[in-house]
C-alpha positions as CSV (number, residue, x, y, z in Angstrom):
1,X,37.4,-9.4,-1.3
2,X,39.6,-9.3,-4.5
3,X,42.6,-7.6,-4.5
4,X,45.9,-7.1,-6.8
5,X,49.5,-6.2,-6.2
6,X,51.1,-4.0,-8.4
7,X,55.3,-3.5,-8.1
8,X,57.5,-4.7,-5.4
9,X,60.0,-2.2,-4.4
10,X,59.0,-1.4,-0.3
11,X,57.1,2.0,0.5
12,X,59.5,5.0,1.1
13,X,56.9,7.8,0.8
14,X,57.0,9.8,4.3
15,X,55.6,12.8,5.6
16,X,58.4,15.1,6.9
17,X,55.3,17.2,7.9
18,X,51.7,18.3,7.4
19,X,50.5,17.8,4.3
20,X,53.7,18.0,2.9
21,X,54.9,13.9,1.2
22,X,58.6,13.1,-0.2
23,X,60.5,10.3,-1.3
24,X,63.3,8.9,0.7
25,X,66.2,8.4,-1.8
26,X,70.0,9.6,-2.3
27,X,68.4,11.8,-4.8
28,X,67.5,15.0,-3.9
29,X,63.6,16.1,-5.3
30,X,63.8,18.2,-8.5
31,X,59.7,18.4,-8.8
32,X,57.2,19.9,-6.3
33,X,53.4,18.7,-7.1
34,X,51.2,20.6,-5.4
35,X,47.5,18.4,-4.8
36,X,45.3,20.5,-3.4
37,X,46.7,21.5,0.2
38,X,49.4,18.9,0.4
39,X,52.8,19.2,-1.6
40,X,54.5,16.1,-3.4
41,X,58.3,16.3,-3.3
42,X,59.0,14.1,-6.0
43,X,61.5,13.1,-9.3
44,X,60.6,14.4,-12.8
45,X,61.4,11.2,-14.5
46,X,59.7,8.4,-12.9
47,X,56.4,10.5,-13.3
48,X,57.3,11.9,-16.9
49,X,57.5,8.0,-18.3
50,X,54.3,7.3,-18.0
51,X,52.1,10.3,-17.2
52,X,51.8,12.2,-20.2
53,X,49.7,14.7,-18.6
54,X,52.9,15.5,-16.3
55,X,55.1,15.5,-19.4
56,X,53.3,19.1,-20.0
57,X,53.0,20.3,-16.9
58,X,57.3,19.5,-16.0
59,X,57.3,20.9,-20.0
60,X,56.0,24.0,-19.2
61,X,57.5,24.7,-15.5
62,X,60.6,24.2,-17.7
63,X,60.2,26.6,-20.0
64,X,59.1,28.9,-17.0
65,X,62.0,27.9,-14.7
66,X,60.1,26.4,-12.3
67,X,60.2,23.3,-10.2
68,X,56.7,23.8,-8.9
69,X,53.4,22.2,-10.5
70,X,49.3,22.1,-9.6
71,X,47.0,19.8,-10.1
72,X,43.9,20.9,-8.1
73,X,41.0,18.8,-9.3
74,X,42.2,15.6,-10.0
75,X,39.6,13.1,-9.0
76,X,40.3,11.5,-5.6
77,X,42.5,14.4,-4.6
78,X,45.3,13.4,-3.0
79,X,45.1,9.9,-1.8
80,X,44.5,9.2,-5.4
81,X,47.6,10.9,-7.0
82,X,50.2,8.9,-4.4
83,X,48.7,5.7,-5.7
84,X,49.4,6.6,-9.1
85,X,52.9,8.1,-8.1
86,X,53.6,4.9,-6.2
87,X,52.6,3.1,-9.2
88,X,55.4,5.3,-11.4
89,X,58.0,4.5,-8.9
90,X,57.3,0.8,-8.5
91,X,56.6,0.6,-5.3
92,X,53.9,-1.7,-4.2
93,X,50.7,-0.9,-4.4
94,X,47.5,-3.0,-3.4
95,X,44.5,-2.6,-5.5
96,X,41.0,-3.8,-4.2
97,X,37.4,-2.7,-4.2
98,X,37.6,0.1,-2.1
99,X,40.3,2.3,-4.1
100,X,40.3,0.6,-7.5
101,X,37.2,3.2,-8.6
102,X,39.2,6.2,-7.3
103,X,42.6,5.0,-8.9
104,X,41.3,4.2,-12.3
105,X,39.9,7.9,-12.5
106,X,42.8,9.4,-11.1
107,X,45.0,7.2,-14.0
108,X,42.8,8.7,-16.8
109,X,42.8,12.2,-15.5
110,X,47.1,12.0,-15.6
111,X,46.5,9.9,-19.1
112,X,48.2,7.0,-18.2
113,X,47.9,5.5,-21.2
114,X,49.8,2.4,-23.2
115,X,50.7,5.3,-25.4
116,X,53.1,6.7,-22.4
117,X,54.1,2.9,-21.6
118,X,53.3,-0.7,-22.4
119,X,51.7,-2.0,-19.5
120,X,50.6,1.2,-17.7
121,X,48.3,1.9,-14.7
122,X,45.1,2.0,-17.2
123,X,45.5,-1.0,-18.6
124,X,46.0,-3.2,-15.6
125,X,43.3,-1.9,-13.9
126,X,41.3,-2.5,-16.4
127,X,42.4,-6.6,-16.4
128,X,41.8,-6.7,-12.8
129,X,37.9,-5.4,-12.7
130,X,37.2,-7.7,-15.6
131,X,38.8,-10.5,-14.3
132,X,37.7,-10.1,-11.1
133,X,35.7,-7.2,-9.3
134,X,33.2,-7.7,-11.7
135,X,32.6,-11.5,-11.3
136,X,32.2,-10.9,-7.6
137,X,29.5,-9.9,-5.9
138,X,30.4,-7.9,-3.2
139,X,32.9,-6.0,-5.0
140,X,30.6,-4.8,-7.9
141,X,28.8,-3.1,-5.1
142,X,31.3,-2.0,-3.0
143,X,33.2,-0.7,-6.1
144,X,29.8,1.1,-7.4
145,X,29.0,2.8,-4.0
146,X,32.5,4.4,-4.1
147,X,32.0,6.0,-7.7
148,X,29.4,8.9,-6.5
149,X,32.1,10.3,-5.2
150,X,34.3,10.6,-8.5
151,X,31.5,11.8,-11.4
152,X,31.5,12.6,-13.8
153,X,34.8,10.4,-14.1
154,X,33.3,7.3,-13.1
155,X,30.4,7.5,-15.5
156,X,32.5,9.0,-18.3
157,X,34.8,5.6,-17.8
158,X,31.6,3.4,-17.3
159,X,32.6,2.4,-14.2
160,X,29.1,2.7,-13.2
161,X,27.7,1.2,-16.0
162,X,29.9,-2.1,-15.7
163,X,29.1,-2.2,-11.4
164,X,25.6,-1.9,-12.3
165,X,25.2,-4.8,-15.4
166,X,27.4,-7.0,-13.3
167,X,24.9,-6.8,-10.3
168,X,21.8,-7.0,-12.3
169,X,23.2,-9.8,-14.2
170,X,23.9,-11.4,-10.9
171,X,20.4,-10.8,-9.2
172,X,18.9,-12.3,-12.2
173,X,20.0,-15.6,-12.5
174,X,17.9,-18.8,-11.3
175,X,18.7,-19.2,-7.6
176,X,19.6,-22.6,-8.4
177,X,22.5,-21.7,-9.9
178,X,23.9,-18.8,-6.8
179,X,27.4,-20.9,-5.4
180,X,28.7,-17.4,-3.6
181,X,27.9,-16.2,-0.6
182,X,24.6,-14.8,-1.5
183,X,24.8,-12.3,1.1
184,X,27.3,-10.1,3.9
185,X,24.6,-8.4,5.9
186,X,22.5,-10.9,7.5
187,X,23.8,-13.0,10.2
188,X,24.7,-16.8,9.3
189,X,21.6,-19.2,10.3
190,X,23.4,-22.2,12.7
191,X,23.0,-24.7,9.6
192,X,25.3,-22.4,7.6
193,X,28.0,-22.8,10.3
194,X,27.1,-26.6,10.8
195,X,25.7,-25.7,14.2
196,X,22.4,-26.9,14.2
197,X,21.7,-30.0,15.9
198,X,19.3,-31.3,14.1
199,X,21.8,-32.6,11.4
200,X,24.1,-34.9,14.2
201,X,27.3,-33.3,12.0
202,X,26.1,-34.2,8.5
203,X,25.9,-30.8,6.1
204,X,22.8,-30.1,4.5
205,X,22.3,-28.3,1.3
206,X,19.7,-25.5,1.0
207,X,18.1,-23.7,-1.2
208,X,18.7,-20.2,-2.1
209,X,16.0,-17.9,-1.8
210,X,14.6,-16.1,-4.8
211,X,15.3,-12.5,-2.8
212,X,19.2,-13.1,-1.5
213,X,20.1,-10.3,-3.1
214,X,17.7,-7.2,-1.8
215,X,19.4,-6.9,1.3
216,X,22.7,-6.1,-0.5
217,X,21.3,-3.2,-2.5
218,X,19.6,-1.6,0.3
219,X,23.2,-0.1,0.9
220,X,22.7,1.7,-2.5
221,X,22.5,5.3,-2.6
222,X,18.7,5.6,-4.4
223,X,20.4,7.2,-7.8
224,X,22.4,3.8,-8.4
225,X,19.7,1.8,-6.8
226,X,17.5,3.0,-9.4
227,X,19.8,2.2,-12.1
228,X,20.5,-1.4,-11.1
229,X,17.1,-2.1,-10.5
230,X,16.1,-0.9,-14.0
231,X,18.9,-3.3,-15.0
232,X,17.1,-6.1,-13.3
233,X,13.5,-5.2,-14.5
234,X,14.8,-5.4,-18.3
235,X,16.2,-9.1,-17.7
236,X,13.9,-11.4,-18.6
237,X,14.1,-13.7,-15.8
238,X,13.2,-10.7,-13.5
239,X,10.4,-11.7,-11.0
240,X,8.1,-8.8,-10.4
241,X,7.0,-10.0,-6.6
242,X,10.9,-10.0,-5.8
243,X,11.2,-6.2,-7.3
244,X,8.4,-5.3,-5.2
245,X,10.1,-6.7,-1.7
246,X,13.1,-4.8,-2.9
247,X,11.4,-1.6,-3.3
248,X,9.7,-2.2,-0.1
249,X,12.9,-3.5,2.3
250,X,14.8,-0.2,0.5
251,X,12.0,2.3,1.5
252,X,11.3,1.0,4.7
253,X,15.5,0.9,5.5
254,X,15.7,4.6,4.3
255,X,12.6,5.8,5.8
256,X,12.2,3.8,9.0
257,X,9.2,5.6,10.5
258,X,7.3,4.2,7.4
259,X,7.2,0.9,8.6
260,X,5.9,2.1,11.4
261,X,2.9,3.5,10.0
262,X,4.1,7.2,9.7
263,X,6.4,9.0,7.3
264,X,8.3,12.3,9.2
265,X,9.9,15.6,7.3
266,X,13.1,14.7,9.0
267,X,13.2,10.9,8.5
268,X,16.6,9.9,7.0
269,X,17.2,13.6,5.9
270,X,15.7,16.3,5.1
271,X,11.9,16.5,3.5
272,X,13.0,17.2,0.0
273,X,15.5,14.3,-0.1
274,X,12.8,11.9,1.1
275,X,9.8,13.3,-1.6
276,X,12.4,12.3,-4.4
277,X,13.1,9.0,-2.7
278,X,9.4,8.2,-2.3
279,X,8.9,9.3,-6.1
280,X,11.8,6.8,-7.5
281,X,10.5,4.2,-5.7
282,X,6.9,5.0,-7.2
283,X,8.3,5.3,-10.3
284,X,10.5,1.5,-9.9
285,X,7.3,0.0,-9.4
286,X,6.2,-3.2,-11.9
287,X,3.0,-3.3,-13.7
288,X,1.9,-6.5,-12.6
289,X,-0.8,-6.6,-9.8
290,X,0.1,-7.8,-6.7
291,X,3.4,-7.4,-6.6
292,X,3.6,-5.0,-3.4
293,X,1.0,-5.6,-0.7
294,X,-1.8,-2.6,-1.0
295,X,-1.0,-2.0,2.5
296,X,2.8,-0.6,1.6
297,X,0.6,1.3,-1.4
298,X,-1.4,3.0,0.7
299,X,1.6,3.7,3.5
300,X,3.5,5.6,0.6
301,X,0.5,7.3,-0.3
302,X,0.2,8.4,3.5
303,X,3.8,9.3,3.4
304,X,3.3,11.3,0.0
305,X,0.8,13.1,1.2
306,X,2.5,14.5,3.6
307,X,5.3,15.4,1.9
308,X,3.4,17.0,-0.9
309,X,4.5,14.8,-3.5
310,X,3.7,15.6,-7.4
311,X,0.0,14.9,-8.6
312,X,1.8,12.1,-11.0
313,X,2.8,10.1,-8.2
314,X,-0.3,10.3,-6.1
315,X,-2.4,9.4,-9.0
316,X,-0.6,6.5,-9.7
317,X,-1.0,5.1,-6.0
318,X,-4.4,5.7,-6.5
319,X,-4.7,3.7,-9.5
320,X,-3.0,0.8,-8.1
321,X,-4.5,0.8,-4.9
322,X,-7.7,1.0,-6.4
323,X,-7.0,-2.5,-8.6
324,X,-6.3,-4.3,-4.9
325,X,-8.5,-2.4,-3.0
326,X,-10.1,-5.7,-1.9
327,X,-6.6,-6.3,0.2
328,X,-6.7,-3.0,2.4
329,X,-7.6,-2.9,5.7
330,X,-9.7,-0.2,7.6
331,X,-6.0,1.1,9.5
332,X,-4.4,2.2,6.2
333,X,-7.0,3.8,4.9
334,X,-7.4,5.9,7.8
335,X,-5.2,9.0,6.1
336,X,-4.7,11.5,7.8
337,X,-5.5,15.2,5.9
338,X,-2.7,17.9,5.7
339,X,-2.5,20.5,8.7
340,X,-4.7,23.3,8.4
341,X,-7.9,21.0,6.7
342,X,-11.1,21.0,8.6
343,X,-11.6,17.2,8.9
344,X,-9.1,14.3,10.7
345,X,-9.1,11.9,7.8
346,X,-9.0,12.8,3.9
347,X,-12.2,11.7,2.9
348,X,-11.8,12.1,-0.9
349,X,-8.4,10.8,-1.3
350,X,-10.3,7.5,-0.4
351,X,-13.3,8.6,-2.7
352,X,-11.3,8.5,-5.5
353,X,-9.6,5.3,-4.6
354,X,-13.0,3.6,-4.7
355,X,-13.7,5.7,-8.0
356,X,-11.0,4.1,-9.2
357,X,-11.6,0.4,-8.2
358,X,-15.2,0.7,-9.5
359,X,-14.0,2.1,-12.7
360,X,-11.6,-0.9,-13.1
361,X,-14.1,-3.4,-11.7
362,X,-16.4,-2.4,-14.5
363,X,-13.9,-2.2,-16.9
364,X,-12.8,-5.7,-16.1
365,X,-16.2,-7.1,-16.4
366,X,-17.0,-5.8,-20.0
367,X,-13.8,-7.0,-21.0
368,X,-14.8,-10.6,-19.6
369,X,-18.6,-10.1,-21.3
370,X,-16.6,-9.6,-24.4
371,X,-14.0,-12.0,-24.6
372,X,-16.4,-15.0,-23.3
373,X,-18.4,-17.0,-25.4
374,X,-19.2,-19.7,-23.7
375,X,-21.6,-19.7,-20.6
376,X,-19.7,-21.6,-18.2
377,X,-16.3,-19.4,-18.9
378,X,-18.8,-16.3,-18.4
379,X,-19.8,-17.3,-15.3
380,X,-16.4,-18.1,-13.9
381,X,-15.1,-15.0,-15.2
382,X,-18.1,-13.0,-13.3
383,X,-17.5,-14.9,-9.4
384,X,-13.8,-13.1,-8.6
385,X,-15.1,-9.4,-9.3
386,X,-18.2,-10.3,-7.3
387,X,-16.2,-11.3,-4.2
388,X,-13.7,-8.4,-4.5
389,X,-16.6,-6.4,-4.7
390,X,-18.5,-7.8,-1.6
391,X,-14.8,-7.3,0.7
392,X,-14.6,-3.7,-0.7
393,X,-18.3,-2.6,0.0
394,X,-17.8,-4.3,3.7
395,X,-14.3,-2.3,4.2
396,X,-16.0,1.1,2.8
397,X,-18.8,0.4,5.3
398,X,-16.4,-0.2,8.2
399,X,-14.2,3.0,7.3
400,X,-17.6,5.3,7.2
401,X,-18.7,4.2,11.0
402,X,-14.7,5.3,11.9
403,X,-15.0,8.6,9.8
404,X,-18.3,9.5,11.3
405,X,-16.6,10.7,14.4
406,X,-15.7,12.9,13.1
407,X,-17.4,16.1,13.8
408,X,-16.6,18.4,10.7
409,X,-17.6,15.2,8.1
410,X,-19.9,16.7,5.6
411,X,-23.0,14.8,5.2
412,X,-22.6,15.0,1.3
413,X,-19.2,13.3,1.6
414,X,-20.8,10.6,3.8
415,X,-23.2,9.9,0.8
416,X,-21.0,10.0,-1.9
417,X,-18.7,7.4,-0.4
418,X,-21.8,5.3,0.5
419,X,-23.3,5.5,-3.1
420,X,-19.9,5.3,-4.5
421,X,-20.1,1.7,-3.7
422,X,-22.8,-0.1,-6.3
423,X,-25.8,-1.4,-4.8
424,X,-25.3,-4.8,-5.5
425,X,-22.3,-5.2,-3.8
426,X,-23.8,-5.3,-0.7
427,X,-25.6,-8.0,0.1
428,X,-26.1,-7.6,3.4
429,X,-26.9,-3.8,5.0
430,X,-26.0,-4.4,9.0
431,X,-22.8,-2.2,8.2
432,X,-24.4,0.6,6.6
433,X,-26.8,0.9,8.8
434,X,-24.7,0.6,12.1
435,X,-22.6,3.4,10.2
436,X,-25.8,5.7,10.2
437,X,-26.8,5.2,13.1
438,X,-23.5,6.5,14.2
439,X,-24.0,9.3,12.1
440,X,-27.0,9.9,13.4
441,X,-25.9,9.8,17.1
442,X,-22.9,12.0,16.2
443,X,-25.0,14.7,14.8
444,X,-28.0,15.0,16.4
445,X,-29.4,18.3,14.7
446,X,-29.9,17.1,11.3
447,X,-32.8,18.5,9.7
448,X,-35.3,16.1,8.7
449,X,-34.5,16.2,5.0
450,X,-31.4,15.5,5.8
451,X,-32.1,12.0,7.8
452,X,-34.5,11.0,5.1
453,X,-32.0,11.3,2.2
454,X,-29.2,9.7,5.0
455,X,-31.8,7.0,6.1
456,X,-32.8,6.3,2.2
457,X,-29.7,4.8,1.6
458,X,-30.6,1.7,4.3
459,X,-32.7,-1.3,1.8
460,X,-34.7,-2.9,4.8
461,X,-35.0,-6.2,2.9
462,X,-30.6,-6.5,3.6
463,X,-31.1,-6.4,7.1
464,X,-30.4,-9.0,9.8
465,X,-32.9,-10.0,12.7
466,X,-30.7,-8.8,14.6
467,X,-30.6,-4.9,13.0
468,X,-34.1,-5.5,12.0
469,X,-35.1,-5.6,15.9
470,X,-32.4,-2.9,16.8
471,X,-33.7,-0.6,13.9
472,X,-37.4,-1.2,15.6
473,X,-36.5,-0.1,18.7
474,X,-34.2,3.0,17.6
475,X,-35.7,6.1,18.3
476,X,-33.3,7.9,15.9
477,X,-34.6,6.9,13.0
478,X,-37.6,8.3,11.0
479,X,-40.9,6.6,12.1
480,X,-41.0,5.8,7.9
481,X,-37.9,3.6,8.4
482,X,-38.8,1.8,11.0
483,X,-42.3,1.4,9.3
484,X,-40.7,-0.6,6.6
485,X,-38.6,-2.6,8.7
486,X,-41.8,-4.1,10.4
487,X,-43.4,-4.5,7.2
488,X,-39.9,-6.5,6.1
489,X,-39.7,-8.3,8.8
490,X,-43.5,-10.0,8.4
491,X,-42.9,-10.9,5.1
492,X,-40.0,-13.1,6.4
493,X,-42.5,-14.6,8.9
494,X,-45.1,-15.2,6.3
495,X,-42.1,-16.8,4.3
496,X,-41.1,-18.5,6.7
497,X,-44.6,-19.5,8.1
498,X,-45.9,-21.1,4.2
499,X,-42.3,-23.2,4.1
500,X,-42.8,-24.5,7.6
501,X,-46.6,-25.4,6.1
502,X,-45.8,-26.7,3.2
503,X,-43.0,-28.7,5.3
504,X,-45.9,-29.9,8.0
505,X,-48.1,-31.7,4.7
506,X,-45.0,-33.2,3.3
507,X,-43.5,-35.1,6.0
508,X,-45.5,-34.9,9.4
509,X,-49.3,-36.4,9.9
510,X,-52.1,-34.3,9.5
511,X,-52.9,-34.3,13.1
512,X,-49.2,-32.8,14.3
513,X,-49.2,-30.4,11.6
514,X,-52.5,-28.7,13.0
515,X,-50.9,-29.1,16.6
516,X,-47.7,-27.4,16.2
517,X,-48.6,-25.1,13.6
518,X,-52.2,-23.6,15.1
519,X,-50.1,-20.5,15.9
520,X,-48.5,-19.9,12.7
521,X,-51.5,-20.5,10.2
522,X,-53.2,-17.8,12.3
523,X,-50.3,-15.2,12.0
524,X,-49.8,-16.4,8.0
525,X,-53.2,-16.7,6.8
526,X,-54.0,-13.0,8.6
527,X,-50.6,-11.9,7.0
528,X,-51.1,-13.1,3.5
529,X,-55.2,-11.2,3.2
530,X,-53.6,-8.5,4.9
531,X,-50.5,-8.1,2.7
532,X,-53.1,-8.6,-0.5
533,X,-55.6,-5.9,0.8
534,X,-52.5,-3.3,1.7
535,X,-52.2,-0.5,-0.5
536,X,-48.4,0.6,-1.6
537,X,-47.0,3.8,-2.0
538,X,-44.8,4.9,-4.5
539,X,-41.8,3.0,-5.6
540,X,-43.2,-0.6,-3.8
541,X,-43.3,1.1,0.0
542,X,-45.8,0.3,2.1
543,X,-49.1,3.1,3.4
544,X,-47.9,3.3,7.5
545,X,-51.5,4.3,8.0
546,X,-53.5,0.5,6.7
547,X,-50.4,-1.3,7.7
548,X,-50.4,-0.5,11.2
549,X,-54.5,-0.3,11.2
550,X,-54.3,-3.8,9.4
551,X,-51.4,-5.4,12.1
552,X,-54.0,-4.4,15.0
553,X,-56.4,-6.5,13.8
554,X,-53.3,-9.5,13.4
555,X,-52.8,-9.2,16.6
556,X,-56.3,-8.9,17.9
557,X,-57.3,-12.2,16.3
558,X,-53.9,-14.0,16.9
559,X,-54.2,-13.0,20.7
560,X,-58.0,-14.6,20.8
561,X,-57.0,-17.6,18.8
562,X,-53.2,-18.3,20.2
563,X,-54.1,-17.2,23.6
564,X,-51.9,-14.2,22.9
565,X,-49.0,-16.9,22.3
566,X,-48.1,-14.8,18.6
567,X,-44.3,-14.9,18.0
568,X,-43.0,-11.8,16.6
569,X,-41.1,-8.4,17.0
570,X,-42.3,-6.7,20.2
571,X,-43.3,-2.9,18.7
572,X,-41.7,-0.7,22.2
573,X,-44.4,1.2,23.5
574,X,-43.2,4.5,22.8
575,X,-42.5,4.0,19.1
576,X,-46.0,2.3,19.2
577,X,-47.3,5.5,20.9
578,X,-46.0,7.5,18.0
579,X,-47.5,5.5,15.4
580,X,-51.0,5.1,17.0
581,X,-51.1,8.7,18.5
582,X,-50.4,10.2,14.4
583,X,-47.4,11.8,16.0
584,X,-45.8,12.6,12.7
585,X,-48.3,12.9,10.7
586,X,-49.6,15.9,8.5
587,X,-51.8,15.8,5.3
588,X,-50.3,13.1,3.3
589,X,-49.9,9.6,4.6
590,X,-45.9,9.6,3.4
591,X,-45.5,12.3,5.9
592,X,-44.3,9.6,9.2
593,X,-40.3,10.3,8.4
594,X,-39.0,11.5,11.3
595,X,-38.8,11.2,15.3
596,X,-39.1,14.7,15.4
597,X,-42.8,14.4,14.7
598,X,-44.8,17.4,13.8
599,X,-48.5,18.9,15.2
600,X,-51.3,15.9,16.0
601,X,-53.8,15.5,13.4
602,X,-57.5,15.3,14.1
603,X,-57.4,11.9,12.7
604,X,-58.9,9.6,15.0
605,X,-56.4,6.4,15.2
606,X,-58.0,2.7,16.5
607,X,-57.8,2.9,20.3
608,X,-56.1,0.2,22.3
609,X,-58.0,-1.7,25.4
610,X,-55.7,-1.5,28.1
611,X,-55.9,-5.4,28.5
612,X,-55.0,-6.5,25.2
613,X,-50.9,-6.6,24.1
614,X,-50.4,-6.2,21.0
615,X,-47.2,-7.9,19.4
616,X,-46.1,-7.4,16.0
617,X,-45.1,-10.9,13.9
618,X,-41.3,-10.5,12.7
């Protein structure tokens, strides 16, 4: 720490009682200051050469007859005014980064001026913060943490101004070029106090890192940690990633519970101190994608929620949360809604974060379109917004099978946050459909409509094996559904079935191809005239009633030829029950939706022989 000297006569100020200071000389007092509660029993002349405020004040007692003069509100009170009277009477006084703030105010508020005397208090103050608090590190900030106690002085006397250049001027410099001790809050590593033992005595320089100095400013009050970090952001040098782990190391220091996952009314203070924290720091943050993890994004949006923080702030979480949404995981968006709401988590806080990444996802893609024009750029351009895409549909699917137990979740809610998400961003449905199914389990007295404009949502064709053979066997699904699944799941087979032929004539003998592929041609030729003679409804979906009729007779033959060897999907019996008994249907064929069922028709259905199994191909 820096520090200057200023007289050299010793110290004979002593208290002859409380709050009452004198000087210990042959001459007897002929002034009384009074400083607030504590009275100065001083000498007229030492204080009139070079205070002119006192000159005055002793004017003016004079002309009252008086020896008795206030000075209530000089800055610093007390402590401040013996420095200065010490300073009058030559006595030595030491200067350093703790009192200089309070001493230069107290200097300007007597006017302690050259025009009293060459060489006053003012002016060599003034040489020792150029000279050397403000070339030091630790002093800048040590000097500019004292001066919120002396405004408006220390702003009027740009105290605060000066601190908070010199730091940002400091913090902005290549690393390279740091040769002080970067830091005083972190303990020393062993190689900084040639301890470690890997270096058998010899010293090893190291590199300073880019963020030495956020630690230092964490000890900021949040008005002058605001102003040097606006300081830093207008440097040119100034790393935006480095702001970020500032703003984040200072929030998470002044509100510890937020690291924690949580943000309390009490945390650090009281709430309305904490909702203007969390708003500067909002407010501090750089442009540049990135440069905070969306995970702290979303923790200050948790915390702002529940400190009902203004609608500017929110919405620009929102907005940058929704430009990394890709980075979030299913935890932080878990928000919790404000006491007295109906359901756990805020559902449409997290609607409009995806609202917002789609919006910016599109945007970003017609601004690619329209600056590329050559093909291979366009299609560079178009693979990142894919993938970001892909890990946001998967996360939004993940978060909707949490949310769904959730027993007050509106089903309309459920489906906007599904069809927020565009369809092509999912390329595979297992999610989705484990999510409804959930949903489905969760409430089990949906109305029919309601599964079928829940189950509509589920594209058959995106499903694994695996969900294809769970969807067959779930009872909760409309009997529609599961129809399609099937129908899905043999047109893979047939796929499947012509590569492996086409595979057979190409490499193996004519002989082995017939040998090991007897079973298949059965199931593919049957499929392929059966597929060509099937009639589809509306939209490309495919008549329950001639598929299943049609699939009998597959099996039937497969059985005789394959000696019932046919490799598919096993249909459970009480699903197959449903579909062969016209349990659910009524008048029109696109009627089979629902578990439920309704009233038997008097359709007569093709009856099974108790002998025969019949096996549906996957």
């Amino acid at each position: 720490m820096k520090f200057m000297k200023l007289g050299s006569k010793p110290d004979f100020f002593q208290s002859e009682e409380k709050d009452v200071r004198s000087v210990a000389t042959d001459l007897p007092a002929d002034i009384i200051i009074h400083v607030g509660n504590t009275k100065f029993h001083l000498h007229k002349f030492p204080l009139l050469s070079k205070s002119q405020l006192m000159q005055r004040l002793i004017t003016t007692a004079n002309d009252e007859k008086s020896d008795e003069v206030s000075i209530s509100d000089i800055p610093g009170g007390a402590a401040a005014f013996e420095i200065c009277a010490k300073f009058c009477y030559g006595i030595t006084v030491t200067l350093n980064a703790h009192n200089v703030a309070v001493a230069l105010c107290a200097a300007e508020y007597l006017e302690m001026h050259e025009t009293a005397e060459k060489g006053n208090l003012i002016y060599k103050i003034g040489v020792f913060l150029r000279t050397s608090i403000f070339r030091s590190w630790k002093d800048s900030i040590m000097v500019l943490q004292t001066t919120r106690f002396l405004l408006p002085w220390s702003e009027d006397l740009k105290l605060i101004s000066n601190c908070t250049e010199s730091i940002a001027s400091k913090a902005s410099i290549d690393p390279s070029e740091v040769e002080w001790s970067y830091t005083y809050n972190r303990r020393k590593l062993p190689f900084e106090n040639d301890l470690d033992p890997h270096l058998n005595g010899v010293k090893k320089e190291h590199a300073v890192p880019k963020d030495w100095w956020v630690e230092d400013l964490c000890e900021l009050q949040i008005d002058f940690f605001k102003k040097v970090i606006v300081a830093i952001k207008t440097k040119a040098k100034a790393d935006p990633e480095v702001i970020g782990q500032a703003l984040k190391s200072y929030t998470y220091k002044k509100l510890s519970s937020l690291g924690k996952g949580s943000a309390k009314n009490g945390d650090g203070g009281d709430a309305t101190k904490n909702k203007s924290l969390l708003e500067t720091i909002i407010s501090l943050l750089p442009p540049d994608k990135g440069c905070v993890s969306c995970s702290f994004l979303l923790k200050l949006l948790r915390a702002c929620r529940l400190l009902n923080c203004s609608e500017t702030s929110m919405k620009e979480l929102v907005k940058r949360i929704g430009r990394q949404l890709e980075d979030a995981t299913l935890s932080d968006l878990l928000i919790p809604t404000s006491s007295g709401e109906d359901t756990v988590y805020d559902i449409d806080m997290v609607l409009n974060i995806v609202k917002e990444f789609t919006m910016q996802e599109n945007d970003a893609a017609q601004s690619n379109l329209a600056a590329s024009r050559n093909i291979h750029e366009l299609n560079g351009l178009a693979l990142a917004p894919a993938s970001s895409k892909i890990t946001v549909a998967k996360l939004i699917d993940g978060y909707l099978a949490e949310v769904v137990k959730d027993h007050n979740l509106p089903l309309s809610k459920f489906i906007d946050l599904v069809e927020m998400v565009p369809t092509d961003s999912r390329p595979s449905h297992d999610e989705l459909y484990f999510a409804i199914d959930t949903y489905l389990k969760e409430y089990p007295d949906l109305s029919k409509n309601e599964k079928k404009r829940l189950c509509a949502l589920i594209d058959c064709r995106k499903l694994s094996a695996n969900s294809s053979s769970h969807a067959v066997q779930n009872e909760r699904l409309p009997l529609r559904l599961v129809v399609q699944v099937l129908y899905f799941e043999q047109m893979r087979a047939l796929a499947a079935t012509t590569s492996q032929a086409e595979s057979g004539a190409s490499y193996g003998s004519s002989r082995s191809a017939i040998t090991t592929n007897t079973e298949d041609e059965c199931v593919g030729g049957l499929v392929v005239d059966n597929l060509k003679a099937m009639k589809l409804d509306v939209g490309g979906k495919v008549n329950e009633h001639e598929w299943i009729r049609s699939n009998n007779r597959i099996g039937d033959t497969c059985a005789k030829n394959t000696n019932g060897k046919v490799k598919g999907v096993v249909m459970p019996k009480k699903m197959l029950g449903k579909l062969l008994s016209g349990k659910g249907q009524s008048s029109e064929n696109s009627s089979l939706s629902d578990t439920s069922g309704s009233p038997n028709s008097n359709r007569e259905e093709p009856k099974l022989t108790p002998s025969r199994t019949i096996r549906y191909v996957a």
